[in-house]
Backbone bond lengths (Angstrom), bond angles and torsions (degrees), N, CA, C in turn:
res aa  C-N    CA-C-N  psi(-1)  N-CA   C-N-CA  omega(-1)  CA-C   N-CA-C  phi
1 X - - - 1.446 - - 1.528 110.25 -
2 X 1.368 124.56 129.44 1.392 120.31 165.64 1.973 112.17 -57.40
3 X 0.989 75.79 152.62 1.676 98.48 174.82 1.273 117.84 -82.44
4 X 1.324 108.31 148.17 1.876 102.34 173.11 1.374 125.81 50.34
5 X 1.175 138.18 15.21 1.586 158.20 156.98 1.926 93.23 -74.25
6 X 1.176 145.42 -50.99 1.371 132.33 -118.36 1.667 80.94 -104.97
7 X 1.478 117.22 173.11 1.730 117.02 168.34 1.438 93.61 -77.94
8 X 1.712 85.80 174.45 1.773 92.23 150.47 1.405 118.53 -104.97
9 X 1.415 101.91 148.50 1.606 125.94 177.29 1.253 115.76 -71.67
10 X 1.697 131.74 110.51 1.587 111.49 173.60 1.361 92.60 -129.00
11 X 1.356 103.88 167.32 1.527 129.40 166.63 1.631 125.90 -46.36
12 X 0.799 140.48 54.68 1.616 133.38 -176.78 1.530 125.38 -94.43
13 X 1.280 93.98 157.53 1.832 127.67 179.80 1.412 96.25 -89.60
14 X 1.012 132.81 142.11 1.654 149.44 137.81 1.912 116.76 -91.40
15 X 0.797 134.77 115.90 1.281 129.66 -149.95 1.352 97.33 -147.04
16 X 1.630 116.99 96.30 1.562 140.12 -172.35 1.863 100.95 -97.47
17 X 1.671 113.01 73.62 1.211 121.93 -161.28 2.153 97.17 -57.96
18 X 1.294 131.51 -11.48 1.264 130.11 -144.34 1.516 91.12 -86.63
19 X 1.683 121.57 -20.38 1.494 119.85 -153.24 1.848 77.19 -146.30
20 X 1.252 145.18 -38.49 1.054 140.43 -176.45 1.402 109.35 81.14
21 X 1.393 119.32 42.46 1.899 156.40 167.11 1.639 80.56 -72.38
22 X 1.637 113.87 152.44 0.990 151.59 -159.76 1.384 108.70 -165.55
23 X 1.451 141.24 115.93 1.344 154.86 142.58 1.955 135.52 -111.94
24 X 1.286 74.11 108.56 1.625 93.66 -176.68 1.230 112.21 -54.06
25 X 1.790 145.73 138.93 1.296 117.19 150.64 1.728 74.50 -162.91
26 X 1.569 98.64 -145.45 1.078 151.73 170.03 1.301 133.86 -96.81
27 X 1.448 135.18 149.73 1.174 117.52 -175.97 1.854 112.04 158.81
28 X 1.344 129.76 129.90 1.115 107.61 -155.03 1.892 105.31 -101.04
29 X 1.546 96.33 15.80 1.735 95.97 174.79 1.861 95.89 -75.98
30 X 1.417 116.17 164.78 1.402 158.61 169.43 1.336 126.58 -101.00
31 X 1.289 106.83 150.84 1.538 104.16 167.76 1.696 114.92 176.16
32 X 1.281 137.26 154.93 1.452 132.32 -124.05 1.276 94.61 -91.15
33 X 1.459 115.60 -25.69 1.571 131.42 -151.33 1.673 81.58 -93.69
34 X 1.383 130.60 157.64 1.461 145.91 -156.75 1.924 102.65 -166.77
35 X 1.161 109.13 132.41 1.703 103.18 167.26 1.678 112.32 -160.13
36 X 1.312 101.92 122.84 1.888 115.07 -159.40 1.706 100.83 -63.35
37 X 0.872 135.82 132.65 1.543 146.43 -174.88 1.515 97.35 -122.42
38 X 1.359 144.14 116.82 1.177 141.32 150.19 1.566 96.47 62.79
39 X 1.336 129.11 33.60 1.473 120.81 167.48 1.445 113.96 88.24
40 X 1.453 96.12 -3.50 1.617 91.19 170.51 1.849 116.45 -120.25
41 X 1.248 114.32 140.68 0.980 131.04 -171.36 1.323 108.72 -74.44
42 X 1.572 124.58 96.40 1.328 133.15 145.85 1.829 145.61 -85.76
43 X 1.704 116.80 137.50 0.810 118.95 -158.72 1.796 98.39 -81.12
44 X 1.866 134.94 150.71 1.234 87.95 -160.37 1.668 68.89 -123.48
45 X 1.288 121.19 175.87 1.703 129.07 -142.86 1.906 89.45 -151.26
46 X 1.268 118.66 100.09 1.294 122.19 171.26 1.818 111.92 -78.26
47 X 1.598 104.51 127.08 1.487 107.68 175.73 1.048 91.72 -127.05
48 X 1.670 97.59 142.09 1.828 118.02 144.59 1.177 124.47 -64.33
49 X 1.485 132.49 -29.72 1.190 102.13 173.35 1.597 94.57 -152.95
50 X 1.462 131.55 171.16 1.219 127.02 174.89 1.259 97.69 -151.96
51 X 1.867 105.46 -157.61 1.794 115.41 172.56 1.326 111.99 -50.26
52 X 1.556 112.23 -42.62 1.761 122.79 -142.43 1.874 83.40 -88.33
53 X 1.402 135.39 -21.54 1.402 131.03 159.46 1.023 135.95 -86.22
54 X 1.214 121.02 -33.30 1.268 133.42 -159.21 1.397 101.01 -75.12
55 X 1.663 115.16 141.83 1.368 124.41 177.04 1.437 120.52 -59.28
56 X 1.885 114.37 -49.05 1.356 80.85 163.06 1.655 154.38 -56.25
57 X 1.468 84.23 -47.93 1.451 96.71 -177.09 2.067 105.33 -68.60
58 X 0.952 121.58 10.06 1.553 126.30 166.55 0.931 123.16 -92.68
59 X 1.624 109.61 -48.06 1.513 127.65 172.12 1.749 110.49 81.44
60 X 2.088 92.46 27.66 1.567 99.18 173.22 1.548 92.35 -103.11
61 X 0.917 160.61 124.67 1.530 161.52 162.52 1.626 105.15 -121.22
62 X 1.635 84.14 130.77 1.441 90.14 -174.93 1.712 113.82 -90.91
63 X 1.347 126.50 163.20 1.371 120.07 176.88 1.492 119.38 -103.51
64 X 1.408 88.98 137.22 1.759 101.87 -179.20 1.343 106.50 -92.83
65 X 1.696 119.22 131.03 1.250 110.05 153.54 1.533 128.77 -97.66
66 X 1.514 102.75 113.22 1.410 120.31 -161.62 1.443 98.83 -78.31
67 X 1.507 110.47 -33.94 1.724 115.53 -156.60 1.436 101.88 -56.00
68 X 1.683 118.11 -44.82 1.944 123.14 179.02 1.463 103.21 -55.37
69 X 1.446 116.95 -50.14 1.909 120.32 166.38 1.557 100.41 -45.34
70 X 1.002 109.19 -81.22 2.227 89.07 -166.90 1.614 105.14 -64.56
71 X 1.105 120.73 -34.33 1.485 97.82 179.57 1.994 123.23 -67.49
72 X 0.854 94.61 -9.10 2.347 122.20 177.51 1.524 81.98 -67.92
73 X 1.548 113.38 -58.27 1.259 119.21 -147.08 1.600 118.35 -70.81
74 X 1.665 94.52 -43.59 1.873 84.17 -171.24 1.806 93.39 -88.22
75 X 1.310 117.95 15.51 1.216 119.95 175.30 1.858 109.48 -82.80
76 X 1.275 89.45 -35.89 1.656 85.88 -169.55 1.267 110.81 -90.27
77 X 1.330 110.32 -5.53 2.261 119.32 -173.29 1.502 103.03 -131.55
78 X 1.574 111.49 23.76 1.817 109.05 -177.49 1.112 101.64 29.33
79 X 1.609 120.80 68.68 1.522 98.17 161.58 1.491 107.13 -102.59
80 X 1.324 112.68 159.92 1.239 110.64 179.38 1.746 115.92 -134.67
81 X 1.283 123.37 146.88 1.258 121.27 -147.49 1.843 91.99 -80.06
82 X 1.160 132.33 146.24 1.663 123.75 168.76 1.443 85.89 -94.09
83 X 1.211 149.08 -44.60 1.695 136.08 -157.91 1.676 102.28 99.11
84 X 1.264 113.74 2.35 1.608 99.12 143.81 2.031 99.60 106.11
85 X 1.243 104.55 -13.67 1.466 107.22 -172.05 1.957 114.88 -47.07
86 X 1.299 105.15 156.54 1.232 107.08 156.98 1.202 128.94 -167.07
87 X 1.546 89.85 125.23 1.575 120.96 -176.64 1.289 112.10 -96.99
């Protein structure tokens, strides 16, 4: 294997401030902010959103009302529904 081609590997935090989720790993991103875990020096990595937020993986999903979206719509291009026939 060549040498010195690969990143470097550091210690990091993932830190999902929205739910205050925390994930330990690995990872070769950086960042200025640093915090010692069991004696080891981790870099800590602020996210907006992750598993521990995210709607799917929560299974809180919020609802869109689409019906005001198509009704805007055949409002602004007179469209009007025929009911689908075909002649």
């Amino acid at each position: 294997m060549k040498k010195e081609i690969h990143p470097q590997y550091h210690p990091v935090v993932f830190v999902d401030p929205s739910v205050g989720a925390e994930f330990i790993t690995r990872s070769t991103m950086k960042s200025n902010e640093t915090r010692d875990i069991d004696g080891v020096k981790h870099f800590v990595v602020r996210m907006e959103i992750s598993s521990a937020s995210h709607p799917f993986y929560t299974g809180k999903r919020k609802f869109v009302d689409t019906a005001g979206r198509v009704e805007r719509f055949r409002e602004k291009y007179k469209y009007k529904d025929v009911g689908g026939t075909n002649e």
